[in-house]
N, CA and C atoms of all chains as a GROMACS GRO file, in nm:
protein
  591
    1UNK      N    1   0.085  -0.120   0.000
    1UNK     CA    2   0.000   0.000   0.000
    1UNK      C    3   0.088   0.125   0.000
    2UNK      N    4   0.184   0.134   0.099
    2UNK     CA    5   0.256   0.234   0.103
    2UNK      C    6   0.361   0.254   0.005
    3UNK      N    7   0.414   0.153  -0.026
    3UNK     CA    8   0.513   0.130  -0.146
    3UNK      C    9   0.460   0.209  -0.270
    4UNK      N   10   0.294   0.097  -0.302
    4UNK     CA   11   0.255   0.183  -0.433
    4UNK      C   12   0.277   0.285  -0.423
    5UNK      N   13   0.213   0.403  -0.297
    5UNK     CA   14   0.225   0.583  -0.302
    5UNK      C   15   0.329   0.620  -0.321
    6UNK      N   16   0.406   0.512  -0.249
    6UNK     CA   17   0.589   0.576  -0.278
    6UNK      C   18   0.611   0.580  -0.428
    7UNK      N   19   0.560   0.456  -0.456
    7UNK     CA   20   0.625   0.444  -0.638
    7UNK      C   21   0.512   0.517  -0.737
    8UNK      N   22   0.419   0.563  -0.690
    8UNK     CA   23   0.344   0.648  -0.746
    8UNK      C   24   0.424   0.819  -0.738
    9UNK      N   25   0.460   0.887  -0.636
    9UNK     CA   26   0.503   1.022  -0.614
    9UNK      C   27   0.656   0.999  -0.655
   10UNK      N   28   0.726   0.895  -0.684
   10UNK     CA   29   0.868   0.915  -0.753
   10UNK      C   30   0.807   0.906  -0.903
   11UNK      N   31   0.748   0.839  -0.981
   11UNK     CA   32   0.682   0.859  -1.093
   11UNK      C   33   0.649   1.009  -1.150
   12UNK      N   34   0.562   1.075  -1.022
   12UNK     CA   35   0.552   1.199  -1.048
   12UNK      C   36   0.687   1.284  -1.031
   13UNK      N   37   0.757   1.229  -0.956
   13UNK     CA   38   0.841   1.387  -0.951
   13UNK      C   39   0.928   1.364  -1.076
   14UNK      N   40   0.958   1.248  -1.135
   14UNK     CA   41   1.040   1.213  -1.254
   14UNK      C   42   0.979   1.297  -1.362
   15UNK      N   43   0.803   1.255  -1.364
   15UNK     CA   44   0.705   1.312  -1.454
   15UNK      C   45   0.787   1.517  -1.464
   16UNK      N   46   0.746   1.493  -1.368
   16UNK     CA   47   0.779   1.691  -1.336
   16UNK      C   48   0.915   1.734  -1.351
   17UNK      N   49   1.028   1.601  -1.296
   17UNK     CA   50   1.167   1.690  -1.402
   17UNK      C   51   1.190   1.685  -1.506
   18UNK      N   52   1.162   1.583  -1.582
   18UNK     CA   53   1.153   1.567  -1.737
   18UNK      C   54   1.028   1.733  -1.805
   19UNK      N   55   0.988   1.733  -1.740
   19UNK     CA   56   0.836   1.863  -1.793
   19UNK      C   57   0.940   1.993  -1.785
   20UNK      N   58   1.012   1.974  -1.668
   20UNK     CA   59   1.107   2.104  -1.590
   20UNK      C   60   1.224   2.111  -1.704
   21UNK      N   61   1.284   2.023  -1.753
   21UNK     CA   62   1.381   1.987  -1.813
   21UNK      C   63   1.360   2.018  -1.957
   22UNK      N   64   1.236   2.006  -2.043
   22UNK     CA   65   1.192   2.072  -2.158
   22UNK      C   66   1.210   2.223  -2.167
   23UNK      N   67   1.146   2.279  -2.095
   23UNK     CA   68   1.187   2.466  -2.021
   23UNK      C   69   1.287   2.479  -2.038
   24UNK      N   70   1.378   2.434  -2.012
   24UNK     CA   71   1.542   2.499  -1.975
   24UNK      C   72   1.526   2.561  -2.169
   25UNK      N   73   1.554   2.684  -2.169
   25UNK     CA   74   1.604   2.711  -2.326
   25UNK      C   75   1.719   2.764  -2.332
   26UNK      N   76   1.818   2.732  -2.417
   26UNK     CA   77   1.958   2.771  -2.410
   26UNK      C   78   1.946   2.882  -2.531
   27UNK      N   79   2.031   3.009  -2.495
   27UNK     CA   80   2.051   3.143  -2.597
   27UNK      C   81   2.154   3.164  -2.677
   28UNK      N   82   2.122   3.170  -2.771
   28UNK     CA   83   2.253   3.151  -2.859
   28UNK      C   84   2.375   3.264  -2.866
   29UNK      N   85   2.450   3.225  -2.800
   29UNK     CA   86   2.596   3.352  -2.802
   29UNK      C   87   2.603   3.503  -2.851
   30UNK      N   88   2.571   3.635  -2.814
   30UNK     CA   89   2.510   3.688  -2.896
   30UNK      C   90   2.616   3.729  -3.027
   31UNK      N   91   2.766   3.735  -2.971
   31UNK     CA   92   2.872   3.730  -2.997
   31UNK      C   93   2.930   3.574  -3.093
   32UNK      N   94   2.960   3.658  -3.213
   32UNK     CA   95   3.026   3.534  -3.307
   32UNK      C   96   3.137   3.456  -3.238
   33UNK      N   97   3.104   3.370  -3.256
   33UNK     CA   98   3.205   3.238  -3.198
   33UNK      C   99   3.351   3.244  -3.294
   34UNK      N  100   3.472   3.317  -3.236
   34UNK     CA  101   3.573   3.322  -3.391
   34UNK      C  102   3.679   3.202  -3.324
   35UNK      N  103   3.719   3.139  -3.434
   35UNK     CA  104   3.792   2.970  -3.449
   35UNK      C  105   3.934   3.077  -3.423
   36UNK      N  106   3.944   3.191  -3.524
   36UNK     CA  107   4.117   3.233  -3.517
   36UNK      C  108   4.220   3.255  -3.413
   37UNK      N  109   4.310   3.204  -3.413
   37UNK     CA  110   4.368   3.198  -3.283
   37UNK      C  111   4.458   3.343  -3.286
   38UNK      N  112   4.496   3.320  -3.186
   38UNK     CA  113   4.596   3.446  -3.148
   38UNK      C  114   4.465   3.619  -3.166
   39UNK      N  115   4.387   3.600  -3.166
   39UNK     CA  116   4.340   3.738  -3.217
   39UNK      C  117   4.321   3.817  -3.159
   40UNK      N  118   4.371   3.791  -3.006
   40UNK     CA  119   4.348   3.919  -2.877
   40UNK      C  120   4.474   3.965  -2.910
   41UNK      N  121   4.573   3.947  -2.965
   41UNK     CA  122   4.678   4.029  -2.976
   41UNK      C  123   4.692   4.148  -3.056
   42UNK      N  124   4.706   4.235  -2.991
   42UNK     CA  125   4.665   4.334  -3.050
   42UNK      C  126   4.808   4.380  -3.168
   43UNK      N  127   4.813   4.463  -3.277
   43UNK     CA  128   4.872   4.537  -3.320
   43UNK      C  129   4.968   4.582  -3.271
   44UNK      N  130   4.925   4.723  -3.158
   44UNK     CA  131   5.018   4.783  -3.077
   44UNK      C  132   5.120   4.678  -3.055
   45UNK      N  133   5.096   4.582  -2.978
   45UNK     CA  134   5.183   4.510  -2.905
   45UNK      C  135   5.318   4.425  -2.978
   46UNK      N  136   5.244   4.418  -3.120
   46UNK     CA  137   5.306   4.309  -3.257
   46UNK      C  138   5.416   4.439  -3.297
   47UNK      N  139   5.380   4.573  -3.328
   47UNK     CA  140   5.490   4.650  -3.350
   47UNK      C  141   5.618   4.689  -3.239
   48UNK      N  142   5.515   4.711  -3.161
   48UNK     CA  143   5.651   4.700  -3.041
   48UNK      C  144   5.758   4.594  -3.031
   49UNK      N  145   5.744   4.478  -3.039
   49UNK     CA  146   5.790   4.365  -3.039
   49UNK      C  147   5.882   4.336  -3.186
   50UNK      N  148   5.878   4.377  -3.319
   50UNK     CA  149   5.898   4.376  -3.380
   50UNK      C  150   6.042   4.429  -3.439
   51UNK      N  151   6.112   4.490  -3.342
   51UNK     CA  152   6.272   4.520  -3.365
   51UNK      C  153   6.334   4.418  -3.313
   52UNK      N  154   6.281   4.410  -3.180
   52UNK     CA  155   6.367   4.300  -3.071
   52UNK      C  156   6.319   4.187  -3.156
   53UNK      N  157   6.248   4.119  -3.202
   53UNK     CA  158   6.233   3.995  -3.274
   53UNK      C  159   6.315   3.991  -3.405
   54UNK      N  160   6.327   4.096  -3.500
   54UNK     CA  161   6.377   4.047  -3.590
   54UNK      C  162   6.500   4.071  -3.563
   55UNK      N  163   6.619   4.104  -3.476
   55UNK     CA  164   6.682   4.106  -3.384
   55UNK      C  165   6.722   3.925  -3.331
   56UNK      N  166   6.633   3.904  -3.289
   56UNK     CA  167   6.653   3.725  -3.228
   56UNK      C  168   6.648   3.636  -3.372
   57UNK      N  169   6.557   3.675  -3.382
   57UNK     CA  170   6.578   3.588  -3.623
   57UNK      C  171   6.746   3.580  -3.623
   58UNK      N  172   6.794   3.703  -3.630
   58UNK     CA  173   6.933   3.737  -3.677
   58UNK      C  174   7.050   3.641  -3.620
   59UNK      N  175   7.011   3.686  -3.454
   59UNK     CA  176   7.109   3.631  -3.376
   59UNK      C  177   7.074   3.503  -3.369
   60UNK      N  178   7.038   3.415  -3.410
   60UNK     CA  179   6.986   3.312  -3.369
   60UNK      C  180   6.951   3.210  -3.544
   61UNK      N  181   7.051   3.252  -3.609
   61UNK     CA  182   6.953   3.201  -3.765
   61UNK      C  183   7.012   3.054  -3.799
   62UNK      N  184   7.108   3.016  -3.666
   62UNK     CA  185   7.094   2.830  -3.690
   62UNK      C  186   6.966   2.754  -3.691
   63UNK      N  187   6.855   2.815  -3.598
   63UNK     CA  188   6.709   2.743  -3.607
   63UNK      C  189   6.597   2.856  -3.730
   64UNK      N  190   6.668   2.940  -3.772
   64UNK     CA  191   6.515   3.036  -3.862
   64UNK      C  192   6.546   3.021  -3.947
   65UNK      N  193  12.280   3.575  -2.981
   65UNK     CA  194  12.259   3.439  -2.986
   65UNK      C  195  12.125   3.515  -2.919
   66UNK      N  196  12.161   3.511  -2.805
   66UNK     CA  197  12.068   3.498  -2.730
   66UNK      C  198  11.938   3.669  -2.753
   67UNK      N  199  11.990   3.756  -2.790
   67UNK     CA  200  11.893   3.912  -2.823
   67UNK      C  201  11.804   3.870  -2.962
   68UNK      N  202  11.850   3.729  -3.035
   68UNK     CA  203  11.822   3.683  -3.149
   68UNK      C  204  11.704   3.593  -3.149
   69UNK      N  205  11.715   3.520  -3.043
   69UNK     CA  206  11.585   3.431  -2.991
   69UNK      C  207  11.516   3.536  -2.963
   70UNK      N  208  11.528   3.621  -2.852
   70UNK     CA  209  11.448   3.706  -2.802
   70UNK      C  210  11.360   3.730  -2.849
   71UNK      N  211  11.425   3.792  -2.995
   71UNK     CA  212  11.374   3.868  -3.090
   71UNK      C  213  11.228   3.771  -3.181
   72UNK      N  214  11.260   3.654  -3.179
   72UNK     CA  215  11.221   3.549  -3.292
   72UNK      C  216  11.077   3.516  -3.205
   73UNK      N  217  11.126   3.532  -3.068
   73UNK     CA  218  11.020   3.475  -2.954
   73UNK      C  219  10.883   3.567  -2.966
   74UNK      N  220  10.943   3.705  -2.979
   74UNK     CA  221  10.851   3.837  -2.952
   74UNK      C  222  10.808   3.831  -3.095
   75UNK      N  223  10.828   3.806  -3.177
   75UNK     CA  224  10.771   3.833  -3.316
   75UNK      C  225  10.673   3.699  -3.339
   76UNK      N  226  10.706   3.593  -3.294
   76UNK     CA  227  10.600   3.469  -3.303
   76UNK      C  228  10.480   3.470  -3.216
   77UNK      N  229  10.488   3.539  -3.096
   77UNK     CA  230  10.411   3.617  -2.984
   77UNK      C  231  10.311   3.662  -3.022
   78UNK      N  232  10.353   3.752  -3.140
   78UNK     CA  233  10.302   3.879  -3.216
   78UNK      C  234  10.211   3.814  -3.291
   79UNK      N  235  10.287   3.701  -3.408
   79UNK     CA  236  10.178   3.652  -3.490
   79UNK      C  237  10.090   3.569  -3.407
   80UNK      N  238  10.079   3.520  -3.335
   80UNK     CA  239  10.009   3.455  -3.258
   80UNK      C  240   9.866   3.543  -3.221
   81UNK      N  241   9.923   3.669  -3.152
   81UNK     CA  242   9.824   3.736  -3.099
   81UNK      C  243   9.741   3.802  -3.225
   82UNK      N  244   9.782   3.785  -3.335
   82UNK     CA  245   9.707   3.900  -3.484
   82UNK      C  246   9.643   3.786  -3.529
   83UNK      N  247   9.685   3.658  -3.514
   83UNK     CA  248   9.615   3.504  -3.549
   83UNK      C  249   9.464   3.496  -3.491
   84UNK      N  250   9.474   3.526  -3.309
   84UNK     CA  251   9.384   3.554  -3.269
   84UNK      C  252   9.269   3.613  -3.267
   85UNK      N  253   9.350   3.758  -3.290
   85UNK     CA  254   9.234   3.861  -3.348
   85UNK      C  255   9.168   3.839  -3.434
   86UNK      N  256   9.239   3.772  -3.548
   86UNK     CA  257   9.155   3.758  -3.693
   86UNK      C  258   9.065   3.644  -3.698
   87UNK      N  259   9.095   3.564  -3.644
   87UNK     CA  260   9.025   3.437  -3.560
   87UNK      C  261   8.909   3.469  -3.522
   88UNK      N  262   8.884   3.622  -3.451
   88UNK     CA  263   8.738   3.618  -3.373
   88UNK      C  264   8.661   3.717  -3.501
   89UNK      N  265   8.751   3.769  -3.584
   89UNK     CA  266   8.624   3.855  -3.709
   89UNK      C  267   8.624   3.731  -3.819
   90UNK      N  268   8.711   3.663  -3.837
   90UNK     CA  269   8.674   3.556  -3.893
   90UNK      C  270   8.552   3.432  -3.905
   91UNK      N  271   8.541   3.416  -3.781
   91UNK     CA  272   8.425   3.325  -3.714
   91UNK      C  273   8.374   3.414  -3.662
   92UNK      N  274   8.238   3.443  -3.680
   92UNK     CA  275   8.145   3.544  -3.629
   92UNK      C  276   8.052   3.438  -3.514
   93UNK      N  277   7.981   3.445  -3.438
   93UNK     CA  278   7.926   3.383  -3.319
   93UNK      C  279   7.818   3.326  -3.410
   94UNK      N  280   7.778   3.350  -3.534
   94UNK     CA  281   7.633   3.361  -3.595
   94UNK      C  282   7.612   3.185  -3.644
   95UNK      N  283   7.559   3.080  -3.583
   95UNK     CA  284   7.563   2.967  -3.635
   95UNK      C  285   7.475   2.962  -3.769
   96UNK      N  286   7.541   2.854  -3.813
   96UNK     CA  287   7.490   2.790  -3.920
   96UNK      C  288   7.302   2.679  -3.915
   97UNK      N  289   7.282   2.713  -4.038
   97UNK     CA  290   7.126   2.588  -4.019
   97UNK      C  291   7.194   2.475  -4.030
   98UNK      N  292   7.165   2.357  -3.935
   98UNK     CA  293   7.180   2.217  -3.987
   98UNK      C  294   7.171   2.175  -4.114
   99UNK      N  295   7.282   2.104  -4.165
   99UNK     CA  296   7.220   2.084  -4.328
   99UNK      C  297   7.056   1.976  -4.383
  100UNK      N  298   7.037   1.961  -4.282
  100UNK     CA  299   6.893   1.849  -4.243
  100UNK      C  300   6.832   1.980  -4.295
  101UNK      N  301   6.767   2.014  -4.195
  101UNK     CA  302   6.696   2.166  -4.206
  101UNK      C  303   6.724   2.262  -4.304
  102UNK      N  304   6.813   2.264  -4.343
  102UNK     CA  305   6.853   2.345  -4.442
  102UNK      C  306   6.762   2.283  -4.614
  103UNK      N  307   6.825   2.168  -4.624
  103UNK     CA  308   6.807   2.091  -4.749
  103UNK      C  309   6.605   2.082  -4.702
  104UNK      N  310   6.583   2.027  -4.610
  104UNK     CA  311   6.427   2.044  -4.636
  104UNK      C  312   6.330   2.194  -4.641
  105UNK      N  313   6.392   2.259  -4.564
  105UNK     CA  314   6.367   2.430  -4.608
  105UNK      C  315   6.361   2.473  -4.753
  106UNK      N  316   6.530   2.421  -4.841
  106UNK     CA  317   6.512   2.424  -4.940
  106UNK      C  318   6.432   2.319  -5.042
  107UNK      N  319   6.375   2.227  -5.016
  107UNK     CA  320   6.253   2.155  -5.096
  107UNK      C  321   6.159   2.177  -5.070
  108UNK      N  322   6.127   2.278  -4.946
  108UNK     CA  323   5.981   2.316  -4.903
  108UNK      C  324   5.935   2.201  -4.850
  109UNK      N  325   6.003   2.164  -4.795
  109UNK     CA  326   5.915   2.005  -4.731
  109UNK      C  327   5.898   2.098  -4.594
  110UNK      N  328   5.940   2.174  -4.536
  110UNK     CA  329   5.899   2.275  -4.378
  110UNK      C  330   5.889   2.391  -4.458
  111UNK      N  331   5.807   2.453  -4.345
  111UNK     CA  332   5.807   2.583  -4.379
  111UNK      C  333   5.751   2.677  -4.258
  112UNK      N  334   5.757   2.864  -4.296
  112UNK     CA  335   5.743   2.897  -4.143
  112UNK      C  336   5.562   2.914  -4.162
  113UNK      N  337   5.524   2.910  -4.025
  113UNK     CA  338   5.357   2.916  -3.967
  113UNK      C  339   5.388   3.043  -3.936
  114UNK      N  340   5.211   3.085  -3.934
  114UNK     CA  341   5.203   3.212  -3.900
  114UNK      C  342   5.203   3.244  -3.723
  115UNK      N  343   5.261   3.125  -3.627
  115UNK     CA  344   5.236   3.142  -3.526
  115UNK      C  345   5.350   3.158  -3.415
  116UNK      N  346   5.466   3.150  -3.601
  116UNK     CA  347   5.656   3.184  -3.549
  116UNK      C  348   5.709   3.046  -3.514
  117UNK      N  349   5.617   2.940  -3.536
  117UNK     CA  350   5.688   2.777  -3.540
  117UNK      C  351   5.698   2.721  -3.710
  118UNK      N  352   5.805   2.635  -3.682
  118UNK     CA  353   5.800   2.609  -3.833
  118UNK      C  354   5.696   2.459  -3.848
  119UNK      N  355   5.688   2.438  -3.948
  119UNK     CA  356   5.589   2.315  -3.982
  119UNK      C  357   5.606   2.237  -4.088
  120UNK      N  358   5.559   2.135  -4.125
  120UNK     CA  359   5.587   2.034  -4.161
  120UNK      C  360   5.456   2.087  -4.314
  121UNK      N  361   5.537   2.049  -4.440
  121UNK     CA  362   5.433   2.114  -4.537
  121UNK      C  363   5.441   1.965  -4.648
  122UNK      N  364   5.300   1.939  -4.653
  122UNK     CA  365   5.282   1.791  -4.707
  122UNK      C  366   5.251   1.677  -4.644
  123UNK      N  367   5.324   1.548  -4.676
  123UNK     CA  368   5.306   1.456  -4.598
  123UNK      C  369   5.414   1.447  -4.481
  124UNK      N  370   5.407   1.424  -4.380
  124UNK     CA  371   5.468   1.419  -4.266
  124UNK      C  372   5.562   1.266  -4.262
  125UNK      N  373   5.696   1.280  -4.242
  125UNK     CA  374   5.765   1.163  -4.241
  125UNK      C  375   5.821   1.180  -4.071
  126UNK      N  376   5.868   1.067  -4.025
  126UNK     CA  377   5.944   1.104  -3.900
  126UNK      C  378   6.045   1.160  -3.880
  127UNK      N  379   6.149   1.165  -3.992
  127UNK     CA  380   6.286   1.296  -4.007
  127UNK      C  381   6.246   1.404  -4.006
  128UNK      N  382   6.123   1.443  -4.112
  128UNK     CA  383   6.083   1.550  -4.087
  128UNK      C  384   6.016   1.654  -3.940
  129UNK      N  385   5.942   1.560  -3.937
  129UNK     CA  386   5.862   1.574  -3.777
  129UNK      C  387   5.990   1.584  -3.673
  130UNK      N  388   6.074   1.525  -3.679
  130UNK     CA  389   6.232   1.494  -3.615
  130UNK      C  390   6.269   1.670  -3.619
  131UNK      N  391   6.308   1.712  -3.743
  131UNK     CA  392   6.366   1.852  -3.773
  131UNK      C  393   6.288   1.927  -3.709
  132UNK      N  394   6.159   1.884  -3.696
  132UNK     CA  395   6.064   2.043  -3.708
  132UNK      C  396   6.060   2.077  -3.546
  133UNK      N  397   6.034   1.945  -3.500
  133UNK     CA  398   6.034   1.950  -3.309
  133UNK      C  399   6.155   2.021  -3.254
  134UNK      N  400   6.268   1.978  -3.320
  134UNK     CA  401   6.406   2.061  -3.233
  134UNK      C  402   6.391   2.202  -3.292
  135UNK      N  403   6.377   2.214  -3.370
  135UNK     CA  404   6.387   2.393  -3.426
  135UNK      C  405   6.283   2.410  -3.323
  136UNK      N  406   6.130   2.348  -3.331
  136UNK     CA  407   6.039   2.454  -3.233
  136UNK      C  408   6.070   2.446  -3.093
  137UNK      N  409   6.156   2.345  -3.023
  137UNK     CA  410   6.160   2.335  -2.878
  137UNK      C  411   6.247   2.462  -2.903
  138UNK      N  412   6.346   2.448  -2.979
  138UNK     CA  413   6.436   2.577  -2.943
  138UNK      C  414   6.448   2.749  -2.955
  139UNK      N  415   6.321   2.736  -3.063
  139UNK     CA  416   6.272   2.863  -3.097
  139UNK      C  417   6.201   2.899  -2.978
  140UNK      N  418   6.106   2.792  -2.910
  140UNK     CA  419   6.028   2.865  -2.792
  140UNK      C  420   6.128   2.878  -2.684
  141UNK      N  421   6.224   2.853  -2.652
  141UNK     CA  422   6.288   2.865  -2.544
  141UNK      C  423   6.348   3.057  -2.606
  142UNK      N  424   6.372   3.043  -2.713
  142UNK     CA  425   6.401   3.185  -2.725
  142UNK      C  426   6.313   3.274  -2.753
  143UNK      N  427   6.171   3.244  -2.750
  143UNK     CA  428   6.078   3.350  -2.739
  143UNK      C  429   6.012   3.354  -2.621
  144UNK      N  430   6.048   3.250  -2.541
  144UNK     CA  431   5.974   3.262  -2.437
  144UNK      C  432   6.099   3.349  -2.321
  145UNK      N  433   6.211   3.358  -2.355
  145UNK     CA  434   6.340   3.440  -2.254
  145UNK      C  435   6.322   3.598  -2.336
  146UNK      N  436   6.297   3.620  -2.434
  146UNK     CA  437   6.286   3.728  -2.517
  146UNK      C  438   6.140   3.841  -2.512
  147UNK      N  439   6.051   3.724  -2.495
  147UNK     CA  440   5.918   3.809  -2.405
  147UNK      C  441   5.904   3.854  -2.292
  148UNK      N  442   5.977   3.780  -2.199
  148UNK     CA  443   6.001   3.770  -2.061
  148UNK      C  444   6.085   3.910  -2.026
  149UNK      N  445   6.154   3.959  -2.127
  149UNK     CA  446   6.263   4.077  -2.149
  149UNK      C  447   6.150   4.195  -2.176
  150UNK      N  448   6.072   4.167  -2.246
  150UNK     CA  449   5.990   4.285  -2.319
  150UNK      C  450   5.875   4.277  -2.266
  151UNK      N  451   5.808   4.237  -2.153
  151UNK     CA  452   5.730   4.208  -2.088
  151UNK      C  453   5.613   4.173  -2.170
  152UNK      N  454   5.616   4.054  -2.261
  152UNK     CA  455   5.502   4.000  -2.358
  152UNK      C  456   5.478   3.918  -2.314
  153UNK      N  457   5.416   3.860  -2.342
  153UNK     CA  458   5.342   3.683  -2.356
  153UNK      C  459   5.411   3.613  -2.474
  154UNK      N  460   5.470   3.494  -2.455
  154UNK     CA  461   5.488   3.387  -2.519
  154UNK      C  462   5.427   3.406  -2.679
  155UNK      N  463   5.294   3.381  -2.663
  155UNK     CA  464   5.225   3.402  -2.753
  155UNK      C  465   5.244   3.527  -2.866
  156UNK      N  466   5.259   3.613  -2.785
  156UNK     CA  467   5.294   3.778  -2.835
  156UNK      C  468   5.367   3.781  -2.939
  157UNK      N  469   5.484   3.731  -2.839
  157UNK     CA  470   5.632   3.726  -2.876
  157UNK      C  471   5.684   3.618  -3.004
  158UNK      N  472   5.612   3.530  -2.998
  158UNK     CA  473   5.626   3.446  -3.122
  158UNK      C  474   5.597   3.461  -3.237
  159UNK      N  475   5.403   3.548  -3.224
  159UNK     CA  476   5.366   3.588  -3.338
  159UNK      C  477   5.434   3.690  -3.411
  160UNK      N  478   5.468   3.774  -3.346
  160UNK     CA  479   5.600   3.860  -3.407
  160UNK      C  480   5.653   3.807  -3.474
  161UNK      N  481   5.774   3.738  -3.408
  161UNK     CA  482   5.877   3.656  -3.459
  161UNK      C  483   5.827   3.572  -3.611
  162UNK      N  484   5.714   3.500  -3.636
  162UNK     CA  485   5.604   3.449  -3.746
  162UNK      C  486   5.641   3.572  -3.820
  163UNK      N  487   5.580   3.697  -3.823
  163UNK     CA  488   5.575   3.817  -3.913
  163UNK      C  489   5.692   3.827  -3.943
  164UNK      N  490   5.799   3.824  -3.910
  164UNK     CA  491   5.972   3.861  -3.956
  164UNK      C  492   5.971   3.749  -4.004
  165UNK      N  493   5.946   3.597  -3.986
  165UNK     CA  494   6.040   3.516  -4.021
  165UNK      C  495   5.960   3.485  -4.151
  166UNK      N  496   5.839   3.509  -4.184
  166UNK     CA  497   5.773   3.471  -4.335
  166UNK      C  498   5.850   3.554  -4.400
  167UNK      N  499   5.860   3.725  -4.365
  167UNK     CA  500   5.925   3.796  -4.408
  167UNK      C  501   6.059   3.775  -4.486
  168UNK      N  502   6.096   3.670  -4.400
  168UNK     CA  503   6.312   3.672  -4.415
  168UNK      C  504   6.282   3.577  -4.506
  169UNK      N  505   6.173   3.452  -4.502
  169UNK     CA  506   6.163   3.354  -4.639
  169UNK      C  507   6.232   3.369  -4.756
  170UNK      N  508   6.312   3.313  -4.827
  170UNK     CA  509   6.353   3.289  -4.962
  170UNK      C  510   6.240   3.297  -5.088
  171UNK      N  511   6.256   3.331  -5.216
  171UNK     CA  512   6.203   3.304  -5.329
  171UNK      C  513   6.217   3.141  -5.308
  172UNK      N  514   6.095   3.064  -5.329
  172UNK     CA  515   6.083   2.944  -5.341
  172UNK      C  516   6.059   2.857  -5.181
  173UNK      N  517   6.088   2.950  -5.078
  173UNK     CA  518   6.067   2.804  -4.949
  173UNK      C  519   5.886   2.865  -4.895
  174UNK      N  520   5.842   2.764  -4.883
  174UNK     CA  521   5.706   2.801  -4.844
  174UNK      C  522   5.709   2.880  -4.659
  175UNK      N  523   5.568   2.922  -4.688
  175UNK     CA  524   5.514   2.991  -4.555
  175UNK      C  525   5.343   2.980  -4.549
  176UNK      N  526   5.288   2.976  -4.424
  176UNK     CA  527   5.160   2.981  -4.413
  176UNK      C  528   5.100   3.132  -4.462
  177UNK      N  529   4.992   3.165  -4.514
  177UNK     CA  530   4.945   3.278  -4.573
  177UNK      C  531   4.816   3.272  -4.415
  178UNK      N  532   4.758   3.365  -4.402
  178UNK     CA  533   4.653   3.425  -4.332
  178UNK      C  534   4.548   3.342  -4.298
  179UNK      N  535   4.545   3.294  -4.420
  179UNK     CA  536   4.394   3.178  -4.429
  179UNK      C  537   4.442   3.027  -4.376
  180UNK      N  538   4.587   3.010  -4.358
  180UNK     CA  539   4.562   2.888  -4.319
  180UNK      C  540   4.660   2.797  -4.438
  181UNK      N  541   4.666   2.847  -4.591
  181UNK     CA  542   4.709   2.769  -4.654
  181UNK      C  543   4.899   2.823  -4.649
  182UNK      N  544   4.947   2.691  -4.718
  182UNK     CA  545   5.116   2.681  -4.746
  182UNK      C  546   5.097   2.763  -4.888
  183UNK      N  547   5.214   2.892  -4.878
  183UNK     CA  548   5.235   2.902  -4.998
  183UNK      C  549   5.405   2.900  -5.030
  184UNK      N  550   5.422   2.931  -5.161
  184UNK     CA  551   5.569   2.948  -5.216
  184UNK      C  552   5.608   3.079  -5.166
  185UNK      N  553   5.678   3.114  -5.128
  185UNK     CA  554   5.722   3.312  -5.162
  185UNK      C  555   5.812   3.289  -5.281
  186UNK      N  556   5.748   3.399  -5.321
  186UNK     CA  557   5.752   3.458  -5.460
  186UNK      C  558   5.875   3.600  -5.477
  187UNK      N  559   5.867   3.654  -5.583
  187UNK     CA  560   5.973   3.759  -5.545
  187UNK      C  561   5.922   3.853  -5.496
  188UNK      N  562   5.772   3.876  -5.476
  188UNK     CA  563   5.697   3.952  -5.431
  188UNK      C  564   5.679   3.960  -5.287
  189UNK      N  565   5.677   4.031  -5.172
  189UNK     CA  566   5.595   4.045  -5.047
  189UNK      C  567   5.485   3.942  -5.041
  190UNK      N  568   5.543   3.853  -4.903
  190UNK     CA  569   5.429   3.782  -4.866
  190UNK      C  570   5.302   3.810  -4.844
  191UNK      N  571   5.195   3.675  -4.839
  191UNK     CA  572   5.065   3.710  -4.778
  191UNK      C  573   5.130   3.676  -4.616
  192UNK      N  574   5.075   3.801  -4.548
  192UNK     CA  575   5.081   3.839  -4.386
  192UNK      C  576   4.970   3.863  -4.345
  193UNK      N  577   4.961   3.859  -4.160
  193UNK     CA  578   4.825   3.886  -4.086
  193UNK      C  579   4.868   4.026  -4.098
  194UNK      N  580   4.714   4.055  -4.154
  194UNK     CA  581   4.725   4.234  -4.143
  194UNK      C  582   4.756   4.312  -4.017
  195UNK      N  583   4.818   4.216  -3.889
  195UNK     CA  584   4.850   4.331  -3.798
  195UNK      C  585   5.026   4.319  -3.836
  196UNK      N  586   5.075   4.273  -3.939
  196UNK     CA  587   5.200   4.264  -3.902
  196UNK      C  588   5.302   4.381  -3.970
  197UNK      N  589   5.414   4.409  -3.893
  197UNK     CA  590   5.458   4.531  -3.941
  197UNK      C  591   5.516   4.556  -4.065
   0.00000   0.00000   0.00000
């Protein structure tokens, strides 16, 4: 007797997360998703860098 | 006899020490490419990425893959002491290094273009990421 009610109200609450679980709606990114790597690097930072690197090319042209 | 040695001693001294000198403008500190690396550079079997590592262009053999790993362990060890100087990121500092080194490319050894693909350099200016200097 008591069992059935038991296995009757887990039925329901399954019933009600599956119902709960339809609701959930996911929003789509509003922001493009970009694959390219490196792209927070900015400019500024690539010219700055750009004496002292070709600089290490030079000194270093057993591996470049 | 003996003001005659002297003499022979101080003058061999001499060449010795001008031997020296010429010795260090002679040999410049600047090493050489492995001829491994070298000879596949020149068949375009590697070539440089736009991300300042070099890469493997085609089918991948294990000599090759062999060459390409020691150049990049050793390239990052020098961009990663070289950012560390200029207060960059790794990352920073490499992509740079990518922009000069497609740059320094030969007529004929390939490089990655923008999009992703291997090309030849030509006698013309590479394809580069438009932030590069």
């Amino acid at each position: 007797m008591n069992h059935a009610k038991l296995t009757g109200r887990m039925a329901g609450a399954t019933l009600a997360a599956t119902a709960l679980g339809g609701c959930i709606t996911v929003n789509a990114p509003e922001e493009p998703i970009v694959i390219e790597l490196n792209v927070n690097i900015r400019q500024e930072v690539i010219y700055r860098l750009a004496e002292d690197a070709g600089n290490t090319i030079e000194d270093n042209a057993d591996i470049f | 006899m003996g003001e005659t040695m002297n003499r022979l001693t101080k003058s061999m001294l001499a060449a010795a020490a001008v031997a020296t000198a010429l010795g260090g403008f002679v040999a410049p500190a600047y090493a050489q490419r492995d001829p491994a690396y070298a000879a596949a550079r020149a068949a375009g079997q590697v070539g440089e990425k736009m991300d300042g590592y070099l890469g493997v262009v085609g089918s991948e053999t294990p000599e090759l893959k062999r060459i390409v790993n020691d150049i990049n362990i050793k390239r990052r060890a020098v961009y990663s002491e070289r950012a560390q100087a200029n207060n960059a990121t790794l990352e920073e500092y490499a992509l740079t290094a990518g922009c000069q080194a497609i740059l320094a490319t030969k007529p004929g050894e390939k490089y990655q273009a923008p999009d992703g693909s291997w090309q030849t350099r030509g006698a013309g200016a590479p394809m580069r990421d438009p932030r590069c200097p």
